[in-house]
N, C-alpha and C positions, 0 to 999 in steps of 0.2 A: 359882702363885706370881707375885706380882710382881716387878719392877725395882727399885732405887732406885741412886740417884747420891749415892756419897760424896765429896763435895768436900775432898782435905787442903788444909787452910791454914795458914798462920805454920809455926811449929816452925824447931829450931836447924837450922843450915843445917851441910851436913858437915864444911867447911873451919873450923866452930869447936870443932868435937869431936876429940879424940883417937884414933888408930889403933885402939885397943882396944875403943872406946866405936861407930865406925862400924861395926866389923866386928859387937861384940854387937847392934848395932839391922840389920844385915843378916841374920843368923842368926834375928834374931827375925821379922821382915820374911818370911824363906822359910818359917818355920814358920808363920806367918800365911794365908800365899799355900795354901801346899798344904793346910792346914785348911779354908781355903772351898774348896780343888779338892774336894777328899777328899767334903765335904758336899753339893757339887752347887749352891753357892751362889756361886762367881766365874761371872761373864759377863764383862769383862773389867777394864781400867784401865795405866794409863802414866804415869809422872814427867811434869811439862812443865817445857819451859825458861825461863829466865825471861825472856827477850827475846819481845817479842810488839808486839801492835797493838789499837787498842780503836777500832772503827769506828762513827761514827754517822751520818744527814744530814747533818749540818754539818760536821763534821770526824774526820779521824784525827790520834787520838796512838799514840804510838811505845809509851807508858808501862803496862805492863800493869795489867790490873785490879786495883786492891786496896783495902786497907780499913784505916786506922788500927789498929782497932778489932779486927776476923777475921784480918786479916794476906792476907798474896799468897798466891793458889793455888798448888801444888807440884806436883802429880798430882789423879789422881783411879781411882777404881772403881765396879763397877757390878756388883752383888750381889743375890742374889735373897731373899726373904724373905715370909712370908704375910701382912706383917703391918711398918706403923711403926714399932711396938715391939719387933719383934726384928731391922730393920734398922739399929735404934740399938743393940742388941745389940751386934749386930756388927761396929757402927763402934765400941763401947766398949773391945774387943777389939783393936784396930788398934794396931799398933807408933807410929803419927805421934801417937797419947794420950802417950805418953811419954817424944817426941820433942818436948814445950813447941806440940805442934799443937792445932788445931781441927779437926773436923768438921762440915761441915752435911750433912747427909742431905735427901735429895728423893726423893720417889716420881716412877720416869719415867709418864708419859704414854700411851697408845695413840696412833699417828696418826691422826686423825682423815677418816675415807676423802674420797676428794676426786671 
């Protein structure tokens, strides 16, 4: 099986949802999580914060990465799957779909021996 890397981006942030609406998309969130344990398809993934730094040659800024357009990063996961097509699957699947998110999906890479 391969790797891939789900990127959440945008979606409603928690402090605009209601008590009831956070806890349903956490319930949904566990039963998510334990589905890909269960299947043998989590490798891992973590919320991130949204303070960060974006480093190039020439400068750093403070302002984390994001996109009009995709929205900021939230977290991410890293999911095993045989195939493109069923790791968009299983981003289809992901509680941040109906949390007003995005997903981009990436196949990870081998390192290349050095």
């Amino acid at each position: 099986m391969k790797e891939y890397l789900l990127l959440l981006r945008a979606g409603r942030p928690i402090t605009s949802k209601t008590e009831a609406e956070n806890k349903a998309e956490m319930k949904a969130w566990g039963a998510y999580m334990e589905d890909l344990g269960k299947k043998g398809q989590l490798s891992g993934g973590l919320p991130l914060v949204s303070e960060g730094a974006v480093v190039s040659a020439k400068n750093t800024s403070n302002d984390p990465v994001k996109s009009a357009k995709e929205g900021i990063i939230g977290g991410y996961l890293i999911v095993k799957a045989d195939s493109l097509a069923k790791a968009i699957e299983i981003a289809k699947a992901c509680p941040h779909i109906d949390n007003e998110g995005n997903i981009e999906v990436r196949e990870m890479a081998p390192m290349p021996a050095m």
